[in-house]
C-alpha positions as CSV (number, residue, x, y, z in Angstrom):
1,X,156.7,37.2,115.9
2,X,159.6,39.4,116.7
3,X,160.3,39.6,120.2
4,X,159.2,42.9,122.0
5,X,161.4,45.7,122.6
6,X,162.1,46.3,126.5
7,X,164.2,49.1,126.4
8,X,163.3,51.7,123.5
9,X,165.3,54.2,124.4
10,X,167.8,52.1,123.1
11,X,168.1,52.8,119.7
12,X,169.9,50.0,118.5
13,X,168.2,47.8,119.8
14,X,164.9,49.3,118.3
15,X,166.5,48.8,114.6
16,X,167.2,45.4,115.1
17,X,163.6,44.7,116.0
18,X,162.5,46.6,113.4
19,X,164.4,45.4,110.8
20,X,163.4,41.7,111.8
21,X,159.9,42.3,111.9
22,X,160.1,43.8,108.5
23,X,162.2,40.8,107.4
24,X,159.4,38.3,108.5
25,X,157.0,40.6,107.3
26,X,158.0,41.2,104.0
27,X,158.4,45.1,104.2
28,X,161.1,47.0,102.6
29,X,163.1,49.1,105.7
30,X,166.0,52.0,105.1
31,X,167.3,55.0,106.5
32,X,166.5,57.8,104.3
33,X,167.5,60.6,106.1
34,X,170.8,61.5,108.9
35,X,169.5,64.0,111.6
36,X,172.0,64.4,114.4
37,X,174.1,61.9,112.5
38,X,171.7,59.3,113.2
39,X,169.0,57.4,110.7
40,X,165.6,57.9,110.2
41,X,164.1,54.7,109.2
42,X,161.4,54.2,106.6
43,X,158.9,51.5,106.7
44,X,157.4,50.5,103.4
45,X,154.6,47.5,103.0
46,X,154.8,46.3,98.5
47,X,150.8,47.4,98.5
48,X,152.0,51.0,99.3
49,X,150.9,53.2,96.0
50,X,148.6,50.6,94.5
51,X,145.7,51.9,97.2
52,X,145.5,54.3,99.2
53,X,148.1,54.2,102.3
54,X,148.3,54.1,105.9
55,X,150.6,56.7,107.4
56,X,152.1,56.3,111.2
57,X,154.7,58.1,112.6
58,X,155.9,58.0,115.9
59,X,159.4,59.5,118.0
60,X,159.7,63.1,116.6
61,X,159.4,64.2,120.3
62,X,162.5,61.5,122.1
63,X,160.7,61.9,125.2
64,X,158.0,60.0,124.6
65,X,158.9,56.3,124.4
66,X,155.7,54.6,124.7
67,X,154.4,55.9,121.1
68,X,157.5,54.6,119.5
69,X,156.9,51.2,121.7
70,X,153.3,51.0,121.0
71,X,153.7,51.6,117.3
72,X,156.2,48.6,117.7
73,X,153.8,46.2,119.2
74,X,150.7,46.9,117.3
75,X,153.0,46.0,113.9
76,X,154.8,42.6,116.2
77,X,150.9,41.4,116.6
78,X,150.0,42.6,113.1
79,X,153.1,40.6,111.2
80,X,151.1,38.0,109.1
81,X,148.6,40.8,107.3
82,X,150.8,44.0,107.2
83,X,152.0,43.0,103.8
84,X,148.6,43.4,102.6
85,X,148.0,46.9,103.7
86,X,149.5,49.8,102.1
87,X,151.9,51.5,104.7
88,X,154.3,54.5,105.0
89,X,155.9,54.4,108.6
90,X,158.2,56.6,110.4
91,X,159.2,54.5,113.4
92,X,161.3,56.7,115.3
93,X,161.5,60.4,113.6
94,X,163.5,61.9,115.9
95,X,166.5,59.4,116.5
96,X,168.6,61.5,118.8
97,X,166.2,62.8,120.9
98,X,165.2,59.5,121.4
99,X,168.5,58.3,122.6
100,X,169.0,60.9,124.9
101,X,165.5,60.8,126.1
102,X,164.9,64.6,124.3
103,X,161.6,66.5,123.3
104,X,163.6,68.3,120.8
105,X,166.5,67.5,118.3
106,X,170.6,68.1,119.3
107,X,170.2,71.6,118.1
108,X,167.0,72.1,120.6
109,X,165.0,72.6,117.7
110,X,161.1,70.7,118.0
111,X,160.9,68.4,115.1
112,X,157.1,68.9,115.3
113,X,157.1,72.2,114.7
114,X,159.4,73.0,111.5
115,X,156.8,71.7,108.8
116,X,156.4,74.7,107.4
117,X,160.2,74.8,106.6
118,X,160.5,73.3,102.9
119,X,163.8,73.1,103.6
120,X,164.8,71.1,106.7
121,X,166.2,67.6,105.6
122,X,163.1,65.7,107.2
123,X,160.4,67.8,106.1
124,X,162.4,67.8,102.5
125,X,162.6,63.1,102.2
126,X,159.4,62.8,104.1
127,X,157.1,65.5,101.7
128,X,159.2,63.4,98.7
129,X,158.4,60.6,99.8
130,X,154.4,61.8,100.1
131,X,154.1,63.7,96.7
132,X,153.1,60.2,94.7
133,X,150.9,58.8,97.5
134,X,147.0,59.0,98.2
135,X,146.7,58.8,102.0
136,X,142.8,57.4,103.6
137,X,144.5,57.4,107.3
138,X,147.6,59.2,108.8
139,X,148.4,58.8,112.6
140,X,150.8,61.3,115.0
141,X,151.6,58.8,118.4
142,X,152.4,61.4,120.7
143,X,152.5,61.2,124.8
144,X,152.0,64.1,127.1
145,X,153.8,65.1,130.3
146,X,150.5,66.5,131.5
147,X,148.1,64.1,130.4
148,X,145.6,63.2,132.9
149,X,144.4,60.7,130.0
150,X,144.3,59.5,126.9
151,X,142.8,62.4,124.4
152,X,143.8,62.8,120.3
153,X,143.9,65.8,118.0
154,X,141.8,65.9,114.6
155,X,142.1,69.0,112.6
156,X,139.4,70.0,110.7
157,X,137.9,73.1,108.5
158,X,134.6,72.8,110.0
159,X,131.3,70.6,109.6
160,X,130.3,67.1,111.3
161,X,133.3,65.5,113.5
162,X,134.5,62.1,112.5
163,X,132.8,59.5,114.4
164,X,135.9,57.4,114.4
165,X,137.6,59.8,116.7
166,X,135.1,58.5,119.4
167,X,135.8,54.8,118.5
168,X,139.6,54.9,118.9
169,X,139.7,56.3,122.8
170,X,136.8,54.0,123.0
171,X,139.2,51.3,122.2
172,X,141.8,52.0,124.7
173,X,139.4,53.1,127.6
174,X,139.8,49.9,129.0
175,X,143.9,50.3,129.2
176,X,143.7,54.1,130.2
177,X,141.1,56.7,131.2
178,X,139.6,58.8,128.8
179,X,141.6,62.5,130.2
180,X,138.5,64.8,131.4
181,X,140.3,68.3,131.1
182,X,138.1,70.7,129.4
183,X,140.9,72.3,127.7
184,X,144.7,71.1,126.9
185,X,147.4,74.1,125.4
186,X,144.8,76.7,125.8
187,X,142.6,74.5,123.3
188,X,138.6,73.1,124.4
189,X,138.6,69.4,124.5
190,X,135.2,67.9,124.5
191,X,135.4,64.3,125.8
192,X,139.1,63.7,124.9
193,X,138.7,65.3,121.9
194,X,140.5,68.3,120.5
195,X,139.4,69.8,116.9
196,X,141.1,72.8,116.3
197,X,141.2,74.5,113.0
198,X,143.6,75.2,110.7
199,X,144.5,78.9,111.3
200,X,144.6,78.4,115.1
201,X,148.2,77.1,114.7
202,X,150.8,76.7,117.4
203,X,153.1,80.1,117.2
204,X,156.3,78.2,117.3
205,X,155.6,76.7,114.0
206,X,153.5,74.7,112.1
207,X,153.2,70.5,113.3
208,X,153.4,67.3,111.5
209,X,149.8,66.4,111.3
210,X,148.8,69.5,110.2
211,X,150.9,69.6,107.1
212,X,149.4,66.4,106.1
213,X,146.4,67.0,106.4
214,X,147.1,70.5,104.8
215,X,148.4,68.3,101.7
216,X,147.2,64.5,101.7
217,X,143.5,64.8,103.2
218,X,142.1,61.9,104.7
219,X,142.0,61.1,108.4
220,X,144.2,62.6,110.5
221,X,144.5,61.7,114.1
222,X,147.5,62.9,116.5
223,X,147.0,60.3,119.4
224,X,148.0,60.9,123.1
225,X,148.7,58.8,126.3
226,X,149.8,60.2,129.8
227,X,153.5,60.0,129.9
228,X,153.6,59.4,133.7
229,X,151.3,56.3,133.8
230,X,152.3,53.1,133.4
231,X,154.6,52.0,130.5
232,X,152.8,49.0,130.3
233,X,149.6,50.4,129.9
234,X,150.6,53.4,127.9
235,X,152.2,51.1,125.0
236,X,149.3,48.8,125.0
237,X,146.7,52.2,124.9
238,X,148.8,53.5,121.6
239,X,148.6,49.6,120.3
240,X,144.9,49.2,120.8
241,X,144.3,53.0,119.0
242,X,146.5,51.9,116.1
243,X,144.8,48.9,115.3
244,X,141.1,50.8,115.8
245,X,142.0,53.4,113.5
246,X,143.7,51.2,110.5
247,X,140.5,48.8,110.7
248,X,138.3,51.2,110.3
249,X,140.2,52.3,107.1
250,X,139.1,49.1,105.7
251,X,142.5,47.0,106.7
């Protein structure tokens, strides 16, 4: 196994981990996109298009390191099998912001709200990349500075809630509590569990995991951890949610 990454805000550091796990893993790994003059790295497993894929994305707010690590350590423990299941990863989204330890881009613009903009460079490769893919599973690691817990988002039109929302902060309850607000940004949570619909966007613009699940379907879960616990446990909560939600896809 690669060894893990102890300081992820150093982005160096984080390609050279990542481009060694994909070496032993037999990935394919490029930069397809400059933002801020630095890469965005694309994570590809050979299975990708012959079923349908397994999307994860982490980093497109720099301030929260423990996605990017978790998303990291879930693939490090995963290295013998990930071959075998069909994956489109975004390690780090937001490479600058992540350097500099930034919710937002150079320009202060949020990365997760400008995918309604056909034309930004990242929403531009990343929709390219998408337009020949069948996604079953898609996954937003996200922290927050007000988190009191771990919680996830999972959009929806309406009709019976997934019952694998449930299973995934089931999986990490253990590592972090389950966050007990009864609403988070002005939306009702019902045990850790936000489902907010479609036209109820955010005002500043429309977020990643709505605009797949506006245009790929499938499961969609954005998932959360406390950024001011433990960094330990934080990584460890977004490692064991990971690997709940791509079993359950069947992988």
């Amino acid at each position: 196994m690669s060894p893990e990454i102890i300081n992820f805000h150093n982005f160096k550091q984080a390609i050279r981990s990542w481009r060694n796990l994909c070496k032993q893993a037999g990935l394919s790994i490029r930069s397809v996109v400059e933002i801020d003059g630095m890469p965005v790295l694309e994570i590809r497993s050979p299975t990708l298009g012959a079923k349908k894929g397994v999307y994860i994305s982490a980093g497109i707010h720099g301030d929260e390191p423990a996605a990017v690590a978790g998303l990291f350590s879930w693939a490090n423990r995963k290295i013998a099998v990930l071959a075998n299941i069909p994956l489109l990863i975004y390690p780090c989204l937001n490479p600058w912001g992540f350097l500099n330890n930034s919710r937002t881009d150079k320009s202060g613009v949020d990365l997760n709200r400008i995918w309604g903009q056909a034309d930004h460079p990242l929403v531009q490769v990343v929709s390219k990349k998408l337009q020949s893919i069948e996604l079953c599973l898609s996954l937003n690691l996200h922290e927050d500075y007000d988190g009191q817990g771990i919680y996830l988002y999972e959009p929806g039109r309406g009709g019976r809630p997934d019952s694998l929302a449930e299973k995934i902060l089931s999986s990490a309850e253990s590592i972090i509590r389950r966050d007990c607000r009864k609403t988070i940004e002005g939306r009702k949570v019902k045990d850790g569990m936000i489902r907010p619909r479609l036209r109820n966007l955010p005002k500043e613009g429309k977020p990643e995991a709505v605009y797949l699940y506006e245009n790929k379907g499938g499961r969609n879960f954005t998932l959360e951890t406390p950024s001011e616990f433990a960094f330990h446990d934080r990584r460890s909560a977004h490692k064991l949610m990971i690997e709940c939600a791509v079993n359950a896809s069947g992988y």
